[in-house]
C-alpha positions in Angstrom: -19.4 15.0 3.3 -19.1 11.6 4.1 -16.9 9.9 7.0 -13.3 8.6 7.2 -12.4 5.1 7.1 -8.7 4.6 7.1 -7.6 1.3 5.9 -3.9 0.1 6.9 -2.4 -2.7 5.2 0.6 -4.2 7.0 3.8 -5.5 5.5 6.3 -7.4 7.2 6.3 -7.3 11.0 3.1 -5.2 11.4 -0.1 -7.3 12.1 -2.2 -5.5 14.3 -3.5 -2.0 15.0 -3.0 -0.9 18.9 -5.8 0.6 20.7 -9.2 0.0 18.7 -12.6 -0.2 20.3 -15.1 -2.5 19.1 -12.4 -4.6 17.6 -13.7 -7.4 15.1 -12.0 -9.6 12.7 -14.6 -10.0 10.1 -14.1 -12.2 6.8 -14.9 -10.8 3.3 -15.8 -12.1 0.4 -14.8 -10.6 -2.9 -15.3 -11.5 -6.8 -11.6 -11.2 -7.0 -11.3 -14.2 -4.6 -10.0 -14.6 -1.0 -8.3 -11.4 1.2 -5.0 -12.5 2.8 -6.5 -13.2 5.8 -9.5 -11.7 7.8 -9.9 -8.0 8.4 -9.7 -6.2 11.8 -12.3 -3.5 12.0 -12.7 -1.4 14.5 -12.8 2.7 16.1 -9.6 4.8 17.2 -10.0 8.3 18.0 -13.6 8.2 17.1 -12.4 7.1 13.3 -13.4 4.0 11.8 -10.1 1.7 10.9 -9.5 -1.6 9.4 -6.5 -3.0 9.1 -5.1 -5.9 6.7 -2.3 -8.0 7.1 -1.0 -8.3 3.8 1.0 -11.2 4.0 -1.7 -12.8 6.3 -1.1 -13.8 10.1 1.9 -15.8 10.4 2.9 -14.8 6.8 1.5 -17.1 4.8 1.9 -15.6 1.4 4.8 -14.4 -0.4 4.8 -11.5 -2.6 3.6 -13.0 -5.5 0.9 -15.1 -4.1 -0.7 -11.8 -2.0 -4.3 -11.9 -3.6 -4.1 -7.5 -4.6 -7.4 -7.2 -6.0 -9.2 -9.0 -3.2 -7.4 -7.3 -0.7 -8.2 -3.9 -2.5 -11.5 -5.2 -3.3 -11.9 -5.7 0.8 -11.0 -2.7 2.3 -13.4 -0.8 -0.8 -16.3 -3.0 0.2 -15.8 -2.1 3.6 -16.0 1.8 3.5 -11.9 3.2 3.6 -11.7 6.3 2.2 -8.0 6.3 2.4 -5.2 3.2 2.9 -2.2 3.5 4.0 0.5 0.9 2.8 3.0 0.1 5.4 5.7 -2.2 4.4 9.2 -3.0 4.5 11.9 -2.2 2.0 16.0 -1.6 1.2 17.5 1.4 0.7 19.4 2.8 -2.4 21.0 5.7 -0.5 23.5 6.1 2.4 21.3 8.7 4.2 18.2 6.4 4.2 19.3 4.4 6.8 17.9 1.0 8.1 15.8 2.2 10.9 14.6 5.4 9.2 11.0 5.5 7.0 10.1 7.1 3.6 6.7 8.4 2.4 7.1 7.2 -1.1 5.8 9.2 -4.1 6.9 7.4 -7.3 7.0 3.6 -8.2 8.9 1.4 -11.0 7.1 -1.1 -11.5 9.4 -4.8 -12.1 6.7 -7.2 -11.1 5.5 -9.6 -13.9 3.6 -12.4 -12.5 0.8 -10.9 -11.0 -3.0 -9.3 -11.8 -2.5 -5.8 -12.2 -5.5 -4.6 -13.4 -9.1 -5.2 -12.2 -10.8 -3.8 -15.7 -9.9 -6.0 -18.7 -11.8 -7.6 -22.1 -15.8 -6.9 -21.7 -14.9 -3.3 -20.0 -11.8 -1.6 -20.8 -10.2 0.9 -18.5 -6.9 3.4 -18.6 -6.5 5.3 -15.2 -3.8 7.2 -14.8 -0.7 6.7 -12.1 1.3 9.7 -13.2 0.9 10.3 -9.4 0.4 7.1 -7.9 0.0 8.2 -3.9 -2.2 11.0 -2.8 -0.1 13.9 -1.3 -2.7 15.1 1.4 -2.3 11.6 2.5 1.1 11.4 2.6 1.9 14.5 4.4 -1.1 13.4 7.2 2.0 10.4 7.7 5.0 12.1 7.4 3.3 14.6 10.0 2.3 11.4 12.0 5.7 9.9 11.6 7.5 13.0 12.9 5.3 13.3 15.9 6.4 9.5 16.6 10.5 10.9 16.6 10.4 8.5 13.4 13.6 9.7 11.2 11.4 10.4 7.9 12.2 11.6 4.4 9.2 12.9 2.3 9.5 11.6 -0.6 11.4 8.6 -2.7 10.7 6.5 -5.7 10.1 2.6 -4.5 11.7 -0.2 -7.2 8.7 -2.9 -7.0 10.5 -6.2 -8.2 8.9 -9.7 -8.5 11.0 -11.9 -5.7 10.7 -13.2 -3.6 14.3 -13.6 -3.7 16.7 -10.5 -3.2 18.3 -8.4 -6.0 22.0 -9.4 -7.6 24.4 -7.1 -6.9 24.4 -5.7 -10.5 20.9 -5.6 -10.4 21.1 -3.5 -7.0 23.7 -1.5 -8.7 21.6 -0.8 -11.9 18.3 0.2 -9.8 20.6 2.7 -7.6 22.9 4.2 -10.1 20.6 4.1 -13.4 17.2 3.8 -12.7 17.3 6.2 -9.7 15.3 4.7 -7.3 15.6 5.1 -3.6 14.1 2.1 -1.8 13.3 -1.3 -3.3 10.2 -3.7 -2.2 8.4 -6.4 -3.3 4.9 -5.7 -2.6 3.4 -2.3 -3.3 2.6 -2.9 -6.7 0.3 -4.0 -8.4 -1.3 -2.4 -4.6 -0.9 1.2 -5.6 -2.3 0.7 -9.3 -5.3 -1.4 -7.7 -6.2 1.1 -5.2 -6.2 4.3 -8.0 -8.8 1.8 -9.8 -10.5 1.8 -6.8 -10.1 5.1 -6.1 -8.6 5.3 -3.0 -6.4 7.9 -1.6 -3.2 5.5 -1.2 -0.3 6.7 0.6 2.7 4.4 0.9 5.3 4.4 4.4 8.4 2.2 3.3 10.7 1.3 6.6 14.1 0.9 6.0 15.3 -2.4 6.7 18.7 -3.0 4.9 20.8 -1.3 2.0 20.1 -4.3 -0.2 23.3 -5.5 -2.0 24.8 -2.4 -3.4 26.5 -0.9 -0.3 29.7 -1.7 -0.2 30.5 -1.9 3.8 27.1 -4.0 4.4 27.5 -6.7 2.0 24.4 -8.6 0.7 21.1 -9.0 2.5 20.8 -10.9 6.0 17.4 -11.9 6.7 18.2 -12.6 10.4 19.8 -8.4 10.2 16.7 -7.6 8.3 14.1 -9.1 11.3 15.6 -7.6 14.3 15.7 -3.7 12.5 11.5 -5.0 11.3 10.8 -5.7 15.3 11.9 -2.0 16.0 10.0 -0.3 12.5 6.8 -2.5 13.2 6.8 -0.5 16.5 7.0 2.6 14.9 4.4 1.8 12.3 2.0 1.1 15.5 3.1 4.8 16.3 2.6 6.6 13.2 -0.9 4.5 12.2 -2.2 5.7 15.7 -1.9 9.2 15.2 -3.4 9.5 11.5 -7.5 9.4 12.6 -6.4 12.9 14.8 -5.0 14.2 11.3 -7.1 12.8 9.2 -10.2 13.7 11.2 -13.7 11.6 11.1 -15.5 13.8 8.7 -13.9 13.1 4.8 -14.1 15.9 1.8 -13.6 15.1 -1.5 -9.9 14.5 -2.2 -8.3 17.9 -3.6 -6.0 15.9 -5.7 -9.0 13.6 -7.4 -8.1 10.3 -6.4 -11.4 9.5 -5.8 -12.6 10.4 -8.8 -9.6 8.5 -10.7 -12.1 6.7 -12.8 -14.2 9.7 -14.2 -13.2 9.6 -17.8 -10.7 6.4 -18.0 -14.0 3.6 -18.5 -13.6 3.4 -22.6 -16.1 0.3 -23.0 -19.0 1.9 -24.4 -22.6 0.5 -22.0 -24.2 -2.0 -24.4 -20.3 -3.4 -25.5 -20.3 -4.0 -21.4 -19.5 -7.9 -20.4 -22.2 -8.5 -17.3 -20.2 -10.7 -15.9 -17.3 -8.5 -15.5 -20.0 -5.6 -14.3 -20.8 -7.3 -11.3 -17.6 -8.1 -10.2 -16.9 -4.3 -10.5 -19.3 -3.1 -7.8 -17.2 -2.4 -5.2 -14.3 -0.6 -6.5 -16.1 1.0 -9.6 -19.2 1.1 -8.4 -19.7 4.9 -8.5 -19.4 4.9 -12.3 -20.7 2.0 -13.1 
C-alpha cells in the first residue's frame, strides 16, 4: 500500500490550490527540460497535493509551447499517484452549457507540433490509450464536482487541436456533426498520452467556457465572454480539487483499471539494444520497469 499524492494541473484561470498546509513552491529539474513554472506542494485533508500551473503564473506559455513531458516528468518525480487535469474548453452540444463541467473520457487527438511521446529510438515503447483517463478517478471528480452544486456530465470526448487560435466555423461544424466530439481544447494532449507513459491515473475536468463557433445564436468566440464565465469555473475548480483527498483518501491501492501498470508489456527495446542515454532520462516516469 503506498500513499496518495494527487497532482492538479491547472488550465486557464486556475493557479492555486486553496487551503494547503506546509505550502512550498519548489522548482524541479527534469531531463525533459524546464516545468511551466514552479510546483506548489503541500497537505490538504492529511493528503499530499501538488499543484501545477500549466500555462505557468501569469500565463506565459501558449498551448504549444507548454513543456508536457517536463511537466509530467515533475509531478512523477514528485510522488502523485493520480493527476487531475483541470482546464478550460468549448462545447459541441446545446446541453453542455458554458458554466457547466465534463469529466472527459475519450480524446481526438489534432495537435501536431508537439512531443508526444517520452520513449523513442534507443528504447521503443507502445502503450495503449484505448482508455485514456482512469475511471475510479473520474467518478472520485464527478462525485467531488456534484458535492460543489457544479452542473456536471460524466462523460464526453474532448477535440485536442493545435491553436492557439480558435476553430473556423467549418472546422467547428466538422468536429460537432462528424467527428462527434463534445468539448474542444487545446491542451490535454499530448498531457493525457504522457501521463499513461508515466503511469498515472489521469482524470481530465473540462469547464465549459463557450460553444465555440458552431452555435448558431452565439456567434464565434469572444475572449472577453470567455474570461468572465473562466473567473466563475476557476472557482469551482478550487471547489471540486478540495474535496478529492476526502474521496480519494491518503492510503493508495493499486489502480483496478491498471493504469499504473500501463507500461508492463509495451517496452519492445530488447536490454542490451537499450540507448543509456535515453535510460536515464527515463527514471522517473519508467522507472519501475526499467
Amino acid at each position: 500500500m503506498t500513499q496518495t499524492r494527487i497532482g492538479v494541473i491547472g488550465g486557464s484561470g486556475l493557479y492555486d490550490i486553496d487551503g494547503l498546509t506546509d505550502a512550498e513552491w519548489v522548482t524541479v529539474e527534469t531531463p525533459w527540460g524546464v516545468p511551466s513554472d514552479a510546483l506548489l506542494t503541500g497537505t490538504l485533508d492529511g493528503v499530499g497535493m501538488v499543484f501545477l500551473p500549466r500555462h505557468g503564473r501569469g500565463h506565459v506559455h501558449s498551448p504549444s509551447t507548454v513543456p508536457y513531458r517536463a511537466n509530467i516528468d515533475a509531478l512523477k518525480r514528485l510522488g502523485c499517484t493520480d493527476v487531475i487535469s483541470v482546464s478550460a474548453c468549448g462545447s459541441f452540444r446545446e446541453e453542455m452549457a458554458p458554466g457547466d463541467f465534463v469529466i472527459v473520457d475519450q480524446f481526438i487527438d489534432r495537435t501536431f507540433a508537439r512531443e508526444k511521446s517520452f520513449f523513442g529510438t534507443g528504447c521503443v515503447a507502445h502503450v495503449s490509450v484505448a482508455h485514456p483517463t482512469c475511471p475510479r478517478l473520474g467518478d472520485a471528480c464527478f462525485e467531488a464536482a456534484e458535492a460543489s452544486g457544479i452542473r456536471t456530465h460524466r462523460g464526453g470526448t474532448y477535440l485536442a487541436m493545435e491553436g492557439p487560435q480558435f476553430s473556423t466555423l467549418a472546422e467547428s461544424k466538422m468536429y460537432r456533426e462528424s467527428w462527434g466530439a463534445d468539448v474542444i481544447g487545446m491542451t490535454n494532449m499530448p498531457e493525457a498520452k504522457l501521463a499513461r507513459e508515466a503511469e498515472l491515473c489521469y482524470a481530465s475536468v473540462a469547464m465549459i467556457t463557450d460553444y465555440d463557433s458552431w452555435h448558431p445564436e452565439h456567434g464565434e468566440v469572444d475572449v472577453t465572454a470567455i474570461i468572465a464565465t473562466l473567473l466563475g469555473n476557476a472557482d469551482k475548480g478550487r471547489s471540486l480539487v478540495a474535496r478529492l483527498p476526502a474521496l480519494l483518501g491518503g492510503d493508495r491501492a493499486p489502480c483496478p483499471h491498471g493504469c499504473d501498470r500501463a507500461l508492463e508489456y509495451a517496452i519492445l527495446t530488447q536490454p542490451d539494444a537499450r540507448d543509456p542515454a535515453l535510460m536515464a532520462k527515463l527514471d522517473a516516469v519508467a522507472g519501475r520497469m526499467l
